[in-house]
N, C-alpha and C positions, 0 to 999 in steps of 0.2 A: 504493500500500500504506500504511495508516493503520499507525502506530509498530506492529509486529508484536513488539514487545519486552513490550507488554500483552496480553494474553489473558484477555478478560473472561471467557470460560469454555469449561474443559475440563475432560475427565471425568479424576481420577485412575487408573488400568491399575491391574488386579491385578498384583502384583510377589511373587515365590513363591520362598522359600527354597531353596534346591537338596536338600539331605541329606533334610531334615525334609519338603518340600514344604507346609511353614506358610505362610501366606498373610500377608507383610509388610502387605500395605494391600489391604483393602477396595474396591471403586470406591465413589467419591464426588466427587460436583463440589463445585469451589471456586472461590467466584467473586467481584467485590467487591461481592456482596450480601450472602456470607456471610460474606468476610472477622472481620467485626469479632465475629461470635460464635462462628467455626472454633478460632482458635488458644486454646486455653481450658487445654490440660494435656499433658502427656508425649505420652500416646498420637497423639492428633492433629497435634502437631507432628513425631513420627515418619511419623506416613500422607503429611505435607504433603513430609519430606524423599522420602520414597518417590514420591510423583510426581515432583517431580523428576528424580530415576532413571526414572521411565517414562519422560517426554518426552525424554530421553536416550535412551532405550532404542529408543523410536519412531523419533527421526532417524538413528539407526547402520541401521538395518534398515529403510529405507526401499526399495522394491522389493526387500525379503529379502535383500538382498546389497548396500548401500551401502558400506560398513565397506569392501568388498572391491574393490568399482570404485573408489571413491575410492586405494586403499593399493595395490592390487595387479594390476588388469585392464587400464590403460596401460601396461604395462611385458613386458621381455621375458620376463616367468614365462607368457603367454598369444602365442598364433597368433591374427590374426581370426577369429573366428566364423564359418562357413560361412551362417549366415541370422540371423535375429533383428530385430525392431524398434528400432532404433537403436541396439543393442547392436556393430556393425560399426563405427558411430561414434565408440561411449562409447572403444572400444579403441583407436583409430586417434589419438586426441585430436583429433577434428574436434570439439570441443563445440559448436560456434557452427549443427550442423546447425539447418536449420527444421523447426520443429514448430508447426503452428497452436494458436494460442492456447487453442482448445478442445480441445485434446487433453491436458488434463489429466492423466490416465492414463499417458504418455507418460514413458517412461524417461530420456530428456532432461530432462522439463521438470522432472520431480520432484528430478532431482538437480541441476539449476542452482537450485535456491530452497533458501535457508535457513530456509524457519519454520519448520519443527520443531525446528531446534537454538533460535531463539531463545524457542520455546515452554520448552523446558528450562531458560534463562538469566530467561526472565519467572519460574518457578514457583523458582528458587532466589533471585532478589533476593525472592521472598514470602516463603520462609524466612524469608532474613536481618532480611526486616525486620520478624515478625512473635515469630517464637521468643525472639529477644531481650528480649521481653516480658513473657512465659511466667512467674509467679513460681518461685521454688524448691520452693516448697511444694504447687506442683501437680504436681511433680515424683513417681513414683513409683522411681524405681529407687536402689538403698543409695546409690550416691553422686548426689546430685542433679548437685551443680554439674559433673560427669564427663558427665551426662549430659546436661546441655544444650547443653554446649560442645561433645559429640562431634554433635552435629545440627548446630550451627552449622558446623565443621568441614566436614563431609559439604557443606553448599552452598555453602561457599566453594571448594572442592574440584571439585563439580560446576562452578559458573559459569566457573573458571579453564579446566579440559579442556575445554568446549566452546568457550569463546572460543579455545581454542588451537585446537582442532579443524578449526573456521570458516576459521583464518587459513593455516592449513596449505593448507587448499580454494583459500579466495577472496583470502588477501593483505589487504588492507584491508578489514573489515568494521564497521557500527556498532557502538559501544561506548554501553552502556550498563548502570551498576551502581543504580537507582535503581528501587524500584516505585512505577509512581505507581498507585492507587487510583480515580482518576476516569480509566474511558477517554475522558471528553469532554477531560481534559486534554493527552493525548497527543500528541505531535508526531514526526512524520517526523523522522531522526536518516540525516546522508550515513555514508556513511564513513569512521571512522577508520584512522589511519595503523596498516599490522603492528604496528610498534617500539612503540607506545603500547599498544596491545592487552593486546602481552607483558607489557610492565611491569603492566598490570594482574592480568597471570594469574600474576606472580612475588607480587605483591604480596597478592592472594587466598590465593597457598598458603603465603607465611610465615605471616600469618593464622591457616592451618589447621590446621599443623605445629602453632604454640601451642596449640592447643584441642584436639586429635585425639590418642589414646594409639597406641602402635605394634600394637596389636592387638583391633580391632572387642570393641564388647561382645557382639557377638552370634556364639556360637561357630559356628553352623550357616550364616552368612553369608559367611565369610571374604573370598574377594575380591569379593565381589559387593554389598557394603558399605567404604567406602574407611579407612583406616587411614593414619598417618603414610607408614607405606611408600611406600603410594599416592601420597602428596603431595609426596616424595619422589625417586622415580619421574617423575613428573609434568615435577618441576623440570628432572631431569636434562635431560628430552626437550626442553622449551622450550627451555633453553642449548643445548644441539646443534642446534637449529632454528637461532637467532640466529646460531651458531658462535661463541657466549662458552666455548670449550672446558675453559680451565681453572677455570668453574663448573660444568659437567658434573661432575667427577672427584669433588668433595666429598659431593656431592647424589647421586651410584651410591655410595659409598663407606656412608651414609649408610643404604641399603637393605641393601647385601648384607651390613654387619654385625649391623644391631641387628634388622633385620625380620623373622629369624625365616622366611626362606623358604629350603627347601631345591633341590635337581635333584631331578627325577621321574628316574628308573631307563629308559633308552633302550634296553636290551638287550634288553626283554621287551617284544615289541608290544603286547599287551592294556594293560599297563599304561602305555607312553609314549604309544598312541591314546586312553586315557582322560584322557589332561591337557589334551586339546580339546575334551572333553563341561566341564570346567572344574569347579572347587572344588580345583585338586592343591596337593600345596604348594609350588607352583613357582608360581601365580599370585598376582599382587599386584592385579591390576582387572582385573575382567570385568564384562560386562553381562549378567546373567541371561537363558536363551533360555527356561527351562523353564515354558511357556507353551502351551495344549494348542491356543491358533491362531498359533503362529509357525511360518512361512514355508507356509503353507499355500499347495493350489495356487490361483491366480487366473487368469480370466477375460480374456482378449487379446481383440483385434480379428484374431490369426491362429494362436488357439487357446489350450488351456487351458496352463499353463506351472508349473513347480512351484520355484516364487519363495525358496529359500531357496542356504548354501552347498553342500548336500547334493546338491540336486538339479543345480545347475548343475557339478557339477564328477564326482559320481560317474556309474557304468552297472554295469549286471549283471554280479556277484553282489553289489557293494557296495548296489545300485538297483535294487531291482526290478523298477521303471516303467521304467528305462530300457534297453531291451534293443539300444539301437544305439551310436554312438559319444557321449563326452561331451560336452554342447552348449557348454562353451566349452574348447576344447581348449588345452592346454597343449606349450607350446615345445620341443620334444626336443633342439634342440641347443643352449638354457639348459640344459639340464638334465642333457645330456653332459657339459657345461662343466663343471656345478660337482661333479656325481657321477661322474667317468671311469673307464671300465673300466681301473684300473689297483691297487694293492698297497692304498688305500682303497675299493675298493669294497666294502667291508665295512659301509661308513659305517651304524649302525643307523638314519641317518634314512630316507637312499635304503631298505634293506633293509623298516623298518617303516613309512613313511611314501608308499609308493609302491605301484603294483600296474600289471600290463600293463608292466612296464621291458623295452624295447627294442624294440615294436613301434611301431606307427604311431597309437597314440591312449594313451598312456601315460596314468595320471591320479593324483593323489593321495588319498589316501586318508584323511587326518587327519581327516574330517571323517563318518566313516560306522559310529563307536562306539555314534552316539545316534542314529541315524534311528528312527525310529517311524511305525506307518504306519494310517491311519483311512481313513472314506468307504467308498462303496458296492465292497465286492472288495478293500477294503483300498489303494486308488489313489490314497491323496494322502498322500506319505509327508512327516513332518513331521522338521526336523531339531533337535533338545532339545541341541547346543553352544554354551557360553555363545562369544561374544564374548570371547577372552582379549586384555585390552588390552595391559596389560602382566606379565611373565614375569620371575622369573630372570634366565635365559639373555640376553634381551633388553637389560636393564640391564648385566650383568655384559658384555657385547659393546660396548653405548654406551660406556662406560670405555675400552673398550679403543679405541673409535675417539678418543676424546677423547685418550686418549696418547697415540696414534700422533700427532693432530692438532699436539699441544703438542712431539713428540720426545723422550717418553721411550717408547723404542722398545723398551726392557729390557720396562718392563710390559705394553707391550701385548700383544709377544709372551707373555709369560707369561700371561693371562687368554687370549686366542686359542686359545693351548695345551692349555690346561684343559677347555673347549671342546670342543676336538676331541679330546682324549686320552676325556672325556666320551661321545662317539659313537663311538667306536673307529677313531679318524682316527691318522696319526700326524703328527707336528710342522710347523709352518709353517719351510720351509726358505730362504724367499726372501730378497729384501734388504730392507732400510729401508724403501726407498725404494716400496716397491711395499706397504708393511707395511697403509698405510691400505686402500687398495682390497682387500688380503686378507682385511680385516676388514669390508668391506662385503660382500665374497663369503661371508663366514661367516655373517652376521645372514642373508643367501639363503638361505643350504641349513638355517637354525639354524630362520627363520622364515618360510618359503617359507608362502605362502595365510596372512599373519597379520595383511594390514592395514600392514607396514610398507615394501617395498620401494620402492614410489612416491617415500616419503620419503627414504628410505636413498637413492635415486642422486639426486636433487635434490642433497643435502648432498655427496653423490660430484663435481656436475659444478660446484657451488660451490667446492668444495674446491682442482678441479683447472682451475676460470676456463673448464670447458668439454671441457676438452680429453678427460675418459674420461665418453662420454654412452652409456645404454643401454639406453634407452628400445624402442628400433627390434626387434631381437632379431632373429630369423631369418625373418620371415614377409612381411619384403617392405615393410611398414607403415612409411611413412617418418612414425615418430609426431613427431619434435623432434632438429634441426639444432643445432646452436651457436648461430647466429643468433636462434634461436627461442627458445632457452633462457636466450638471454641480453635476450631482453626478456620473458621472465616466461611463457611459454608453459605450465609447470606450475602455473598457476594457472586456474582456471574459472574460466568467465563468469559472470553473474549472468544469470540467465533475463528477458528481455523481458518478462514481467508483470512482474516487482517494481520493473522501474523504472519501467512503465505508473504502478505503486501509488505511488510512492515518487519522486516526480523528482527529490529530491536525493541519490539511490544514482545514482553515474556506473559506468559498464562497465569492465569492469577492461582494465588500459592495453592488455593485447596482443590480446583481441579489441575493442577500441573499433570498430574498423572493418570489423570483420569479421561483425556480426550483422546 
C-alpha cells in the first residue's frame, strides 16, 4: 500500500443540510493538480472542509452499518446471526476469518482496512494546510477572521476523531499530520504507538477549542457541523479511553455547561425516536445520513441485502421488506438484565425504544422514524438517521463514570440519578462499590445501538484488570476470555492486503499469529 494518507484524487460527496436540505458542497474533485488554484476564497474552502466530513462520513458507513459493528455487534447487545457472509464472524470476534484477497466486497475485508478513515485525515491535513492561506479578504462572511478559524477548527477537529477512531479499532495506527502535495513523494508510514496518536488528537482539539465558537455558524447544521462542544466532547472521550479520569470531568463539565445542549423529552415516543433521525438538541456530533443513496440495498454473492441500520435490525410493521424475523437478532437476556420486569419497567426507553418485548425476536426500534422507501414497488427502503456521535446523555454519563473512577461516589451517583429519574427509573440503590459498573449498565440501556458499548466494556474490563468481561452474552459465542482480553483481543487486525501494500504496517500483536 503506497502512503494511503495521500489521495491524489477523490471526488468531494454531496453533504446536505438536515432542516433546510441545502446542499453544503457540490461534488467536485480535488486533486494536486488543482490544489494550487482550488483554495482561492471562503466558499471553496468551506466545500474542501465539507469533504472532509464526507470521507468521514464514507468510513462510518462502510457496509451501511460500520459505526455499529465496530461499537456494538461484538458485544452482548446481539445473538449470532442465524446466516450471513461473514457477519457470524464479525460477531463472534473471529476477525482473522479468511477471505481471499479478491473478494473485495467482502465484509471482512472492508472492515479490517483503514482507507477511508485515512482518506478523511488526507483531505483534512488539505485543509489545514491550504485555508490557512486563504487571505481575509477573500473572506465573505461579517466576521472574517470567525470564519476562517471556524474551518480551520472543523479539520483539526475532524483529523483528531478519526485518528481516535482508528485507534479505538486498531491500537497503533500510522500517524500522520503532514500533506504532502507530490504523491511521487510519499512514503509508507508503520505504525505509531496508541499513546502518541492520542496526544496528537489532544493536541489537534486544544487547537480547535481556540478557533471554534461554542455554537456553529450555521444554524441549520447544528450537530452535523462541529462546534467547541464537539471538541469538547471529543476530549472527554479520548481521556476515558486512556483512563486519564480526572481529565475527563473538566472536559464533560465543559459541554454540559456552556454548550447549550438540552435532554430531548423520553416520555413521548415520536419525539424521543426523533432524536435518532438526528438534529435534536441533545446532539453534539452526528454524521449526516440525509442522502437519497444511503444505505441502499446492494448486491451479494447470496443475494440482495438492505445495507443500512434500519434494515439490519428492524421487520414488519417497522420494515416493510422484512416480513420475517430480524436478520441480526438481538440478546433477550441482555436485555432482561438491564430492563427487568420489575417496579422500572416503566423505563421510557424499554417502553419507547423497543417493540416485540418478551417474545423471541425482540428488536429495537430507534432507528425506524426515518426509513424511507424507493425502487421498483417501493423495495429498497433507505434509512435518512444521522449517525448520533455524541449526545447529552452520553457525556453527562462519561462524568459520571469518571467519578465513580476517581471516588467521588456522591457525584456520580447524582448525575446516574438524573439519568434515570430522566427515563422514569427510580434511584441507583446499590453500593460504591459496584457504583462504576452501574454506570456502564446505564450508558447500555441510555445508548443501547449507539456505536458505544464495544467501548464502554473495554474500559469496564480495564477498569476491573479483567475480572467483569461481557462481551460473550447469552448466545453461546465465546467472543473474549480474560486471557484474550488481556492481550489486546478488542483490537482488529489489519486486513492482509494492507500489509501486502504497506510492509512496514506489522499485525496487531494478538492476531500476529493468527492470520
Amino acid at each position: 500500500m503506497k502512503r494511503i494518507l495521500n489521495i491524489t484524487l477523490f471526488c468531494l460527496l454531496a453533504f446536505i443540510f438536515l432542516s433546510s436540505c441545502k446542499k453544503f458542497l457540490e461534488k467536485r474533485p480535488i486533486n494536486q493538480a488543482t490544489d494550487s488554484n482550488f483554495w482561492t476564497n471562503e466558499a471553496e474552502a468551506n466545500n474542501g472542509v465539507a469533504g472532509a466530513y464526507a470521507m468521514l462520513r464514507t468510513a462510518m458507513n462502510e457496509m451501511g452499518f460500520a459505526h455499529y459493528y465496530y461499537g456494538d455487534f461484538s458485544t452482548d447487545e446481539f445473538l449470532v446471526p442465524p446466516a450471513g457472509e461473514d457477519y457470524q464472524q464479525i460477531n463472534r470476534i473471529e476477525w482473522n476469518f479468511f477471505v481471499a484477497t479478491t473478494e473485495l466486497h467482502r465484509a471482512m475485508i472492508r472492515l479490517r482496512r483503514w482507507d477511508n478513515f485515512y482518506r478523511a485525515v488526507d483531505q483534512s491535513n488539505r485543509c489545514l494546510e491550504f485555508i490557512g492561506k486563504i487571505p481575509l479578504d477573500k473572506f465573505t462572511s461579517t466576521n472574517k477572521t470567525e470564519a476562517k478559524n471556524a474551518l480551520l477548527g472543523e479539520a483539526y477537529f475532524i483529523r483528531a476523531f478519526t485518528y481516535f477512531y482508528m485507534s479505538r479499532i486498531w491500537g497503533d495506527v500510522p500517524l500522520s499530520t503532514e500533506f504532502i502535495a507530490d504523491a511521487a513523494k510519499a512514503v509508507n508510514l508503520p505504525r505509531t504507538q496508541q499513546a502518541l496518536v492520542l496526544n496528537q488528537c489532544i493536541k489537534d482539539l486544544e487547537t480547535a477549542i481556540g478557533l471554534m465558537a461554542w455554537k456553529p455558524n450555521f444554524t441549520t447544521s447544528r450537530a452535523i457541523r462541529v462546534s467547541r462542544g464537539a471538541a469538547y466532547a471529543l476530549l472527554a472521550h479520548i481521556y476515558a479511553w486512556k483512563g486519564d479520569y480526572a481529565k475527563v470531568i473538566p472536559a464533560a463539565d465543559s459541554v454540559i455547561a456552556k454548550g447549550g445542549y438540552t435532554y430531548v423529552n423520553r416520555a413521548n415516543q415520536a419525539t424521543y425516536l426523533s432524536m435518532f433521525k438526528g438534529n435534536s438538541t441533545e446532539g453534539i456530533f452526528e454524521i449526516s445520513q440525509n442522502a437519497n443513496n444511503e444505505g441502499s440495498a446492494i448486491a451479494t454473492s447470496y443475494g440482495t441485502i438492505i445495507n443500512n441500520v434500519a434494515g439490519r435490525t428492524l421487520k414488519s410493521p417497522y420494515l416493510a421488506t422484512n416480513t420475517g424475523n430480524s436478520y441480526f437478532p438481538l440478546d433477550r437476556t441482555t436485555l432482561s438484565t438491564l430492563f427487568p420486569d420489575n417496579a422500572d419497567s416503566n423505563d421510557y426507553r424499554r417502553k419507547n425504544g423497543f417493540a416485540f418485548w418478551g417474545t423471541t425476536d425482540p428488536i429495537t426500534i430507534k432507528y425506524s422514524s426515518g426509513v424511507i422507501y424507493s425502487g421498483t414497488n417501493n423495495t429498497s427502503p433507505l434509512s435518512l438517521h444521522n449517525i448520533v456521535v455524541f449526545r447529552l446523555a452520553d457525556i453527562a454519563l462519561l462524568k459520571a463514570e469518571a467519578l465513580a473512577a476517581t471516588s467521588d461516589f456522591g457525584g456520580a451517583r447524582t448525575i446516574l440519578n438524573q439519568i434515570r429519574t430522566l427515563n422514569n427509573v427510580s434511584p441507583y440503590t446499590g453500593s460504591d462499590n459496584t457504583l462504576f459498573a452501574a454506570v456502564i449498565d446505564e450508558r447500555t440501556r441510555e445508548l443501547f445501538l449507539e456505536g458505544h458499548h464495544f467501548y464502554d466494556l473495554v474500559r469496564l474490563g480495564k477498569k476491573t484488570n479483567g475480572a467483569d468481561l461481557r462481551f460473550n452474552g447469552s448466545s453461546g459465542a465465546a467472543r473474549m476470555d480474560n486471557a484474550q482480553f488481556q492481550q489486546g483481543k478488542y483490537y482488529w487486525p489489519v486486513d492482509p492486503i494492507t500489509i501486502i501494500s504497506n510492509p512496514l504496517v506489522t499485525q496487531t500483536p494478538y492476531w500476529a499469529d493468527k492470520m
